[in-house]
Biotite code that builds the C-alpha atoms (Angstrom):
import biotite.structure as struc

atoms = struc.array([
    struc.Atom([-15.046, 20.118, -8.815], chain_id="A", res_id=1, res_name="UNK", atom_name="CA", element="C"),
    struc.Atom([-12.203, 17.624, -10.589], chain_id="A", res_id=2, res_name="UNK", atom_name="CA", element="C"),
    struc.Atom([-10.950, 17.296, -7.063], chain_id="A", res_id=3, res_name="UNK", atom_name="CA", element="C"),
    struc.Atom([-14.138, 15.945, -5.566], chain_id="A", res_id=4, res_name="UNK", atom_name="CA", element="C"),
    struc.Atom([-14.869, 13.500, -8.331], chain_id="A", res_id=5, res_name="UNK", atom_name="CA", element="C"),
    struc.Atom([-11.087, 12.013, -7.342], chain_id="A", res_id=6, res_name="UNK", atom_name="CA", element="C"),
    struc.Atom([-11.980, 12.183, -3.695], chain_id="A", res_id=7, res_name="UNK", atom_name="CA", element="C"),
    struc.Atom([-15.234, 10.047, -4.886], chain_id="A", res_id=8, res_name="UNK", atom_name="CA", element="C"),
    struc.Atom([-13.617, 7.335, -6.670], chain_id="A", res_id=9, res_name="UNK", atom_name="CA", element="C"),
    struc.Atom([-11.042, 6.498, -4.380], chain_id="A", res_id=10, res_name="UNK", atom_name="CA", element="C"),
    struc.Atom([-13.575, 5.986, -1.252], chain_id="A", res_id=11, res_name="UNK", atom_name="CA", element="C"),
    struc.Atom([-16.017, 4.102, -3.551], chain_id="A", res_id=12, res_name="UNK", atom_name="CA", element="C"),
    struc.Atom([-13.177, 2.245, -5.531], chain_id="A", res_id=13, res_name="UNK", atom_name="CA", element="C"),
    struc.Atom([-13.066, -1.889, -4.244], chain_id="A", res_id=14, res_name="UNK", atom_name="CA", element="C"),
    struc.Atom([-9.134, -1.553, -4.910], chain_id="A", res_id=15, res_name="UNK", atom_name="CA", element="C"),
    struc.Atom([-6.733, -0.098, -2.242], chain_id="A", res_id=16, res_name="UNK", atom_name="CA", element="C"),
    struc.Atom([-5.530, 3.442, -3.224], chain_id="A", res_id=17, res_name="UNK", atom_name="CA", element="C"),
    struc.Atom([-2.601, 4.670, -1.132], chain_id="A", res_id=18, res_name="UNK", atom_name="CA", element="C"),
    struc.Atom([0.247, 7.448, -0.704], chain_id="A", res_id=19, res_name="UNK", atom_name="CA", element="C"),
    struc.Atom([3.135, 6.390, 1.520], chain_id="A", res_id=20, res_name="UNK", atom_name="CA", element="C"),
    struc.Atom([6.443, 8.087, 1.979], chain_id="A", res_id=21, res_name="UNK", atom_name="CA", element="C"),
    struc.Atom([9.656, 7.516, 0.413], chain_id="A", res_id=22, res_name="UNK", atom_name="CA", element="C"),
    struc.Atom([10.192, 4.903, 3.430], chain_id="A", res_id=23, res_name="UNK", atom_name="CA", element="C"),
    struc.Atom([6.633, 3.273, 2.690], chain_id="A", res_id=24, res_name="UNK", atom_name="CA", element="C"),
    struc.Atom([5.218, 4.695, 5.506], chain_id="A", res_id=25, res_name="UNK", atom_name="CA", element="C"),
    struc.Atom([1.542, 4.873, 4.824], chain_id="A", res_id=26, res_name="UNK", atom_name="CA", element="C"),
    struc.Atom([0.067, 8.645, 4.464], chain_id="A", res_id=27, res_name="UNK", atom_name="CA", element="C"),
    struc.Atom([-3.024, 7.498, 3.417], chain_id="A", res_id=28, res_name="UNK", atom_name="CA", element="C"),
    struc.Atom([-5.556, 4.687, 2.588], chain_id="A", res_id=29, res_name="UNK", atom_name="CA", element="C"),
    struc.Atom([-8.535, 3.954, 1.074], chain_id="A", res_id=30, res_name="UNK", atom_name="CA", element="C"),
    struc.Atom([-11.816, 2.533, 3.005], chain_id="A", res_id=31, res_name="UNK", atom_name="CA", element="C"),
    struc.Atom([-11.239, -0.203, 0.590], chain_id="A", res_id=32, res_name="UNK", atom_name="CA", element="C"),
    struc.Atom([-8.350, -1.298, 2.904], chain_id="A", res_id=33, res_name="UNK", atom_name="CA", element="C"),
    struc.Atom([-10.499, -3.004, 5.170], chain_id="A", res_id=34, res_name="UNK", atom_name="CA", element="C"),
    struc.Atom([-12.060, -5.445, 3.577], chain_id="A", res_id=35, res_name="UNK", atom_name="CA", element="C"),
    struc.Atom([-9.169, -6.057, 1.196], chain_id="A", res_id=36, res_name="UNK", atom_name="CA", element="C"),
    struc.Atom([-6.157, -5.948, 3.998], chain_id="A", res_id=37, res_name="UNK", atom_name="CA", element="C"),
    struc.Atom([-8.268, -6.138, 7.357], chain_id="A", res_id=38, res_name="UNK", atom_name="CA", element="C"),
    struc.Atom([-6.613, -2.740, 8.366], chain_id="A", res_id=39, res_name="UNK", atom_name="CA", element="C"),
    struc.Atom([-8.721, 0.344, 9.075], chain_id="A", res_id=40, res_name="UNK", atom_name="CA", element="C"),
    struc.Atom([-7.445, 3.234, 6.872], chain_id="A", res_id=41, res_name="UNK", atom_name="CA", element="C"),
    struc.Atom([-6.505, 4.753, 10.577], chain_id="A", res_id=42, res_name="UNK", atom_name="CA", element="C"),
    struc.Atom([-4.683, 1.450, 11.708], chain_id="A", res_id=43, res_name="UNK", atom_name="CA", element="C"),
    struc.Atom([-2.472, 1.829, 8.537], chain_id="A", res_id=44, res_name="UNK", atom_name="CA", element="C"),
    struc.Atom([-1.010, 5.786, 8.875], chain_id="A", res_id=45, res_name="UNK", atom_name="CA", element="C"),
    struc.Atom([2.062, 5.751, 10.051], chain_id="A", res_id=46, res_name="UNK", atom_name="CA", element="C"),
    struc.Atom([2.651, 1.657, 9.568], chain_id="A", res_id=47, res_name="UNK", atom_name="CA", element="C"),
    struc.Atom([5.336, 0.436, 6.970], chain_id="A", res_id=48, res_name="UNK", atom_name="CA", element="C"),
    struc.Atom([3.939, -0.942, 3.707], chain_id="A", res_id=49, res_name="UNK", atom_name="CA", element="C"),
    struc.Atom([6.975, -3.000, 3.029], chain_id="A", res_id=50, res_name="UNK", atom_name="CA", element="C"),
    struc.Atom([6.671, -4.647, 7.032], chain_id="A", res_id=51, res_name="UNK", atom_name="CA", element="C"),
    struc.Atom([3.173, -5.830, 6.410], chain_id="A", res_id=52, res_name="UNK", atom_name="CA", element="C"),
    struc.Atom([4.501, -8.037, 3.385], chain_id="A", res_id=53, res_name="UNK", atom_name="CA", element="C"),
    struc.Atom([4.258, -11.391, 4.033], chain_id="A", res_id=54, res_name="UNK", atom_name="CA", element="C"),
    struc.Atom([7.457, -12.433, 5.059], chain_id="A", res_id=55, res_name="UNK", atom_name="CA", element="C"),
    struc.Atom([8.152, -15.554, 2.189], chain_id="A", res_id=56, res_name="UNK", atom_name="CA", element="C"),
    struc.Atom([7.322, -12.238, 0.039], chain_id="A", res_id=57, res_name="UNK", atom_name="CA", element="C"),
    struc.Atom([9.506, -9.697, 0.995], chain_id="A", res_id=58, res_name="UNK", atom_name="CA", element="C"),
    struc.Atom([12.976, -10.327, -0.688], chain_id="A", res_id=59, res_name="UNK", atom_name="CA", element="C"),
    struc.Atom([11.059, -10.233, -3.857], chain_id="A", res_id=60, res_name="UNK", atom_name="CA", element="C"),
    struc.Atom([9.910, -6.823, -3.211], chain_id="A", res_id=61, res_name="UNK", atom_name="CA", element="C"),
    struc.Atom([13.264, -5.257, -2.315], chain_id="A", res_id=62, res_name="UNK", atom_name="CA", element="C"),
    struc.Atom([13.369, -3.413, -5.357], chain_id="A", res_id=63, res_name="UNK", atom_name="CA", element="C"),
    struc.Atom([10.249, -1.872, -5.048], chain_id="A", res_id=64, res_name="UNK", atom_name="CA", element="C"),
    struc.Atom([11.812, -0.723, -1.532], chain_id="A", res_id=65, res_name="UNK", atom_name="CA", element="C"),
    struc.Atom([15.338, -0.012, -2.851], chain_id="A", res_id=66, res_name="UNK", atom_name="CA", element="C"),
    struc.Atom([13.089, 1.979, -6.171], chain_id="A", res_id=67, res_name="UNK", atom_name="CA", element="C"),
    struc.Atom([11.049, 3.762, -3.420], chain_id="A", res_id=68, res_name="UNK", atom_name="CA", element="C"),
    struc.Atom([14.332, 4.737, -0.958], chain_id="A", res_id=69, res_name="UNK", atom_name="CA", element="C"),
    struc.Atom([15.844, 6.514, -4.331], chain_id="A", res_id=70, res_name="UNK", atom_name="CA", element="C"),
    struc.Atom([12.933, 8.286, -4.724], chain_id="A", res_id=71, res_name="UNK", atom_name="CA", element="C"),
    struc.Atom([12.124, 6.834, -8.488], chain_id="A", res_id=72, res_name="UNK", atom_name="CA", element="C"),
    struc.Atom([8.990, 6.588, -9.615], chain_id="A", res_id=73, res_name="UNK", atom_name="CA", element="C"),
    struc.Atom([7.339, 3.074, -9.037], chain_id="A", res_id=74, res_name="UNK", atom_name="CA", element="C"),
    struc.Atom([4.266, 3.957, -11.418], chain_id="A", res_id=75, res_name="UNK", atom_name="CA", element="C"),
    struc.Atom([6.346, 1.180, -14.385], chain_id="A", res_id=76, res_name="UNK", atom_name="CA", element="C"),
    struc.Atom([7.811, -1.097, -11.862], chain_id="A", res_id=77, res_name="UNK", atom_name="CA", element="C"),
    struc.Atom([7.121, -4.563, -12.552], chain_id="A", res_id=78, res_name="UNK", atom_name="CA", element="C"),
    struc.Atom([6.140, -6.221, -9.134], chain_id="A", res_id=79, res_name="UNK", atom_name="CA", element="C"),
    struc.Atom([5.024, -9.739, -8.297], chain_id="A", res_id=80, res_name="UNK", atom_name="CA", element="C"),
    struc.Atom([1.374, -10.519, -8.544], chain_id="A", res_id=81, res_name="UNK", atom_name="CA", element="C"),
    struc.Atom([1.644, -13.294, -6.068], chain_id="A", res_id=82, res_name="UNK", atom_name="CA", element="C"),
    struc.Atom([2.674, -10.880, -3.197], chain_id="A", res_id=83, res_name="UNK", atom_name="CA", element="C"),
    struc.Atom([1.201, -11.650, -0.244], chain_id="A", res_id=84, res_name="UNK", atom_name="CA", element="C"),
    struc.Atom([-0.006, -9.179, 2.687], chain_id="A", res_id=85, res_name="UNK", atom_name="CA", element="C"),
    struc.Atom([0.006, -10.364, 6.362], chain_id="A", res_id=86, res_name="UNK", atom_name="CA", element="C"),
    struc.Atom([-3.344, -9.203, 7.874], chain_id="A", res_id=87, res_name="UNK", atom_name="CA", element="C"),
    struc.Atom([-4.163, -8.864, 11.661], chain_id="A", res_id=88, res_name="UNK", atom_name="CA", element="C"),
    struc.Atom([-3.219, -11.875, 13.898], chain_id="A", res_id=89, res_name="UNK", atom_name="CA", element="C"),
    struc.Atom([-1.358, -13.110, 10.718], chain_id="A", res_id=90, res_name="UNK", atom_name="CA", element="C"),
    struc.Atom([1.795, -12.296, 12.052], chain_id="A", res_id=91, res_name="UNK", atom_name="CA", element="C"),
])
């Protein structure tokens, strides 16, 4: 029953929720992605979370990436709010 309510929230929730692997490739993701990233949940499996930065943006994630490649928990890391995504035909 807890698991369901979980499973609830994250296909109603208007934020992306998403597992990737320790390389950022995506394992999952949220309806939400859509509308929020232009990216079916299905166009993201498999795709690299760190390639689809906006490139001006991703030095400033390296850590993240570098946190993520260690296999640390990125729960506390501090990123930048001003990260930009590239969306389809963005590129």
């Amino acid at each position: 029953m807890k698991t369901d309510v979980y499973k609830m929230m994250v296909e109603h929730s208007t934020d992306v929720i998403a597992r990737h692997t320790l390389d950022g490739a995506y394992l999952y993701a949220s309806p939400s992605s859509e509308n929020l990233l232009g990216y079916t949940p299905e166009e993201l499996m498999g795709k690299n979370v760190f390639e689809l930065f906006h490139p001006e943006d991703r030095e400033s994630c390296l850590p993240l990436r570098e946190m993520s490649h260690s296999g640390k928990s990125i729960k506390s890391a501090k990123s930048s709010a001003g990260v930009k995504f590239q969306t389809p035909g963005s590129g």
